[in-house]
C-alpha positions in Angstrom: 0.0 0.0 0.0 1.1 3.6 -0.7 0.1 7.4 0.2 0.9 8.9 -3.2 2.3 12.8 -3.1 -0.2 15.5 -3.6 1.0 17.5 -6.4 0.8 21.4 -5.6 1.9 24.3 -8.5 4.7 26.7 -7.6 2.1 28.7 -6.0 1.1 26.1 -4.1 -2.5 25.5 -5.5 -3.6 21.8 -6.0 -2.5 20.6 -9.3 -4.9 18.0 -10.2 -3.4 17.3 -13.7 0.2 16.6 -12.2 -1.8 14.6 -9.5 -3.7 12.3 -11.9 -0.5 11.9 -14.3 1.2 10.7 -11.0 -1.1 8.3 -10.0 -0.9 7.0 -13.7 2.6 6.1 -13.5 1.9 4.5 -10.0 -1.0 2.4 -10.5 1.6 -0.5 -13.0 3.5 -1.1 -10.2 1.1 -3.0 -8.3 0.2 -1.6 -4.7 -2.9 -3.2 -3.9 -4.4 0.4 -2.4 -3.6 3.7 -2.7 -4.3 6.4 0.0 -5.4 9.7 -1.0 -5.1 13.0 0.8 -3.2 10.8 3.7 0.0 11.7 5.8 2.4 11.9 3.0 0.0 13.5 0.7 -0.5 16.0 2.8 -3.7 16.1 4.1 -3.1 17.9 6.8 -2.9 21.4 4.7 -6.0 20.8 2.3 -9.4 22.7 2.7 -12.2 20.8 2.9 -13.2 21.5 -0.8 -9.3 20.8 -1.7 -9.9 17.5 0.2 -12.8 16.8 -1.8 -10.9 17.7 -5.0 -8.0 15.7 -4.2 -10.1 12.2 -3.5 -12.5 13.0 -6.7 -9.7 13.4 -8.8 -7.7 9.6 -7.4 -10.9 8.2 -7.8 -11.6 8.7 -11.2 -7.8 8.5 -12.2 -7.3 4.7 -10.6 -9.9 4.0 -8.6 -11.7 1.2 -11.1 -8.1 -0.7 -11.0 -6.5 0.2 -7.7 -9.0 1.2 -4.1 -8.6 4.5 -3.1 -8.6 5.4 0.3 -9.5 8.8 1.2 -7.9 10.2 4.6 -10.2 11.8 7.1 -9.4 13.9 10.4 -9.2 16.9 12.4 -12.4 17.6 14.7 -15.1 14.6 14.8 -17.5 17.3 13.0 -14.6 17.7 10.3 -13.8 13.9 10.1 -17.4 13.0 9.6 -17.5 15.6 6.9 -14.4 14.8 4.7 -15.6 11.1 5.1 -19.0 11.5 3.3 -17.6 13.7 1.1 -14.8 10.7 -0.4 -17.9 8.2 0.0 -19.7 10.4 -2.3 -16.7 10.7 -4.6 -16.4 7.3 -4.8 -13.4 6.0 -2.1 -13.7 2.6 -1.4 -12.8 3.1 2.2 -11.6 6.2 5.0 -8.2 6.0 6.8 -9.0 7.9 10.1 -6.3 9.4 11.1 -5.7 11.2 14.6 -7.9 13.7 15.7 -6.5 17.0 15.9 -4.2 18.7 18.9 -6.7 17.7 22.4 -5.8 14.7 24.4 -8.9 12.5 25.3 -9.6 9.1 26.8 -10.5 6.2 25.9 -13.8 6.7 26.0 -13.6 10.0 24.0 -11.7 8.4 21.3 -14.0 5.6 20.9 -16.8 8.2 20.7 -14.9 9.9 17.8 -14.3 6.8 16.3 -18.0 5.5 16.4 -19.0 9.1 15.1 -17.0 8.6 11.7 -17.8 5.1 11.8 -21.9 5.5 11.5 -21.5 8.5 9.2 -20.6 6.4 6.2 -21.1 3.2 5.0 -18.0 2.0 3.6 -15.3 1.0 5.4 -13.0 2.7 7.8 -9.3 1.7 9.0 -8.4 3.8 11.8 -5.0 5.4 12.4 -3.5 4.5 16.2 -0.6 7.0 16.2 -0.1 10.1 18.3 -3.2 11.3 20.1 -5.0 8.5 19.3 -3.9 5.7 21.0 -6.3 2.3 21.6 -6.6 -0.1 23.8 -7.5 -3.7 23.4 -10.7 -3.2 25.2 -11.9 -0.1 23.3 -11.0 -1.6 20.1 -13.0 -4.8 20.7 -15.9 -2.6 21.8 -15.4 -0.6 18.9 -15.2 -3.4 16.2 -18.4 -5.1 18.4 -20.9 -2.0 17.7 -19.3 -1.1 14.1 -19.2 -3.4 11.5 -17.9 -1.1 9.1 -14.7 -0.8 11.1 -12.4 -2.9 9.2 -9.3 -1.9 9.8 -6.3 -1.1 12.5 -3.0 1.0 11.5 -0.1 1.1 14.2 1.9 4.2 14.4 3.3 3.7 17.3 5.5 0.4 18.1 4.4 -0.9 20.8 4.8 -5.0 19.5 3.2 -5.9 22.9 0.1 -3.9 22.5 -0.2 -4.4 18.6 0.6 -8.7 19.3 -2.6 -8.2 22.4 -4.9 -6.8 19.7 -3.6 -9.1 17.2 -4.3 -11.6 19.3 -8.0 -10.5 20.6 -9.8 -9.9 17.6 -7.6 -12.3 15.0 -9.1 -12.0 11.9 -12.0 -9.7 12.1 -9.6 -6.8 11.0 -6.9 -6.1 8.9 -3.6 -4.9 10.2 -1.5 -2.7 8.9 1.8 -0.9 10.1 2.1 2.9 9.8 5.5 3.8 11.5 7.5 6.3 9.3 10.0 5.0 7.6 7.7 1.5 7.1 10.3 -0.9 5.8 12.2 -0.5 8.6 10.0 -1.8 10.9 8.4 -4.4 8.3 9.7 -7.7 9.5 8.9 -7.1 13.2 5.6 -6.2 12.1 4.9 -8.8 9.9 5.4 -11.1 13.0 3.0 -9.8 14.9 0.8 -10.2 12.3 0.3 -7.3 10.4 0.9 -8.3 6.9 1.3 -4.7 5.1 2.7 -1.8 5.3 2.0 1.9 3.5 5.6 2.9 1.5 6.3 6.0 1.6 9.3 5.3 -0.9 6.5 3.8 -3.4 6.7 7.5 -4.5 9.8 8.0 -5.7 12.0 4.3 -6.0 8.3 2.1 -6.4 10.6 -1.3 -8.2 12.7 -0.8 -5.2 9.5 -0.7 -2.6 7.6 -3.6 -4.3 11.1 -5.9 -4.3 11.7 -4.9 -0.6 7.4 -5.8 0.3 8.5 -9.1 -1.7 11.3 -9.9 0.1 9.1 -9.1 3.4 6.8 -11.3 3.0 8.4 -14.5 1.2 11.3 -14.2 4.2 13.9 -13.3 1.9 16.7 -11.6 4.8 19.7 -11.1 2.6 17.4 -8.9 -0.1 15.8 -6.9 3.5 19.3 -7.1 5.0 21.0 -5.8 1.7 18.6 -2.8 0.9 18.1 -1.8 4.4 22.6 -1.2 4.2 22.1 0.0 0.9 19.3 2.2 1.2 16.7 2.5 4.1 18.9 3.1 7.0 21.1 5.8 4.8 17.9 6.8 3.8 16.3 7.9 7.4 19.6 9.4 8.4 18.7 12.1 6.1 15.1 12.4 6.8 16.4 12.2 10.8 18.0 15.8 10.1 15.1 17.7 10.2 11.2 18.2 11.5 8.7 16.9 9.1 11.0 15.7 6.6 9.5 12.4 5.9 7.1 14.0 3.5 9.7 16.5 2.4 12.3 13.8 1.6 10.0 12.2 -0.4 8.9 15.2 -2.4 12.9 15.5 -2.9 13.4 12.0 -3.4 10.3 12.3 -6.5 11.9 15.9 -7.6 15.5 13.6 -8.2 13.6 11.1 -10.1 12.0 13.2 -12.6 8.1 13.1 -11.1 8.1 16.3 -9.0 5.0 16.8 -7.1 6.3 20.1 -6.6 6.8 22.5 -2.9 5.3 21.2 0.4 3.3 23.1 1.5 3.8 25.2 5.1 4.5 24.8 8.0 6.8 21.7 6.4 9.8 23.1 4.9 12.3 21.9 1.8 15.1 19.9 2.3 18.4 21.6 2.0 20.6 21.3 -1.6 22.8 18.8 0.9 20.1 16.6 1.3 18.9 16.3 -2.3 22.8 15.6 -3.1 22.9 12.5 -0.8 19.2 11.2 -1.1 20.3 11.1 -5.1 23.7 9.3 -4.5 21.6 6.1 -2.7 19.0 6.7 -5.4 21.4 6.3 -7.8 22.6 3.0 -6.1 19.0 1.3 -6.8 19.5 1.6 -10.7 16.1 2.0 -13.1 13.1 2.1 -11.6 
């Protein structure tokens, strides 16, 4: 699974034409879903009717070959609004991700989660990182009173609490892991049962992500050992050097390969000419993608 780059002019308006053209030269490489207006694309900065914009234009790019899943959050209000606004568009499913600034309980997140839950009918994967962190009690209630939850992404790396949850409600969900930079965590995951993963890289080095998912799943250590060396651990030293840079260095990292999505948007900020020199050096490395 990947969060494709949302493509923004020099001005930084949505550009919908350099959007769809990415998600053209994305879909042949075989992730299974797509997220739309998620972390890495972003959604954090849209409006509401860029939001809506954003999931239309996925949708009627890829979404008959490849789901789209549209990314919903902020305020409970908010979240229930972007989430029947991607139903309407057409998203198979909502990524939820963490509501926005407040600390709550458990009982207040569940209530937020239930909200979002009941104001669609497709389903929803919801996003355990930051501010919103479950329990396994909450998440059984949760899954018990909304069949349309389907989902559960870890963001934080707790194995114990992911393998209790795992362990609780087995197959009634799917599992997916969500901690930045994926791959590095991808093995340990997939122990604890959580199968997938959403690349990040898929953006920019997408042969490279698919061989590394490949070699994930079929247990293949000396291609995980060799490209984590080669690439991944390299790779987050240089995302490491500065605040929201893992969606910056994969703006740079598309920028090197010829696919620029153009400027993040504020409050991120560019990476430095020293960055783009090294993250091209272990780009290089990889060969054609």
């Amino acid at each position: 699974m990947s969060f494709p780059l949302t493509d923004f002019d020099e001005q930084g308006e949505f550009d919908a034409s350099g959007y769809k053209s990415r998600l053209e030269w994305l879909m042949p490489y075989g992730a299974t879903v797509l997220f739309a207006a998620g972390g890495t694309g972003e959604g954090f900065s849209l409006t509401l009717p860029e939001h809506a914009q954003v999931i239309r234009a996925a949708v009627d790019t890829c979404g008959s070959h490849t789901p789209i899943i549209a990314g919903a959050g902020y305020s409970t209000r908010m979240a229930m609004e972007m989430a029947r606004s991607a139903q309407a568009a057409g998203a198979a499913g909502i990524l939820l991700l963490p509501h926005y600034l407040t600390e709550t309980n458990q009982e207040g997140l569940a209530a937020h989660i239930e909200a979002v839950c009941r104001s669609v009918e497709i389903g929803v994967i919801v996003y355990n990182r930051n501010v919103c962190r479950l329990d396994a009690d909450t998440l059984e209630r949760l899954v018990q009173r909304n069949r349309n939850l389907i989902g559960f992404k870890d963001g934080i790396g707790d194995i114990e609490a992911v393998a209790v949850i795992r362990s609780r409600l087995g197959d009634r969900l799917s599992y997916l892991g969500g901690l930045p930079t994926a791959e590095v965590y991808a093995e340990a995951y997939n122990a604890a049962g959580f199968p997938v993963y959403s690349s990040a890289v898929f953006n920019f080095i997408p042969k490279t992500a698919m061989e590394f998912y490949a070699a994930v799943r079929s247990g293949d250590r000396p291609v995980t050992e060799r490209l984590l060396k080669e690439f991944f651990l390299p790779y987050i030293g240089i995302r490491n050097r500065g605040g929201g840079y893992a969606v910056s260095i994969v703006k740079a990292g598309a920028r090197l390969v010829g696919k620029s999505a153009g400027p993040v948007r504020p409050p991120l900020a560019e990476c430095t000419q020293r960055d783009h020199q090294d993250l091209q050096a272990l780009i290089e490395k990889l060969g054609a993608q």
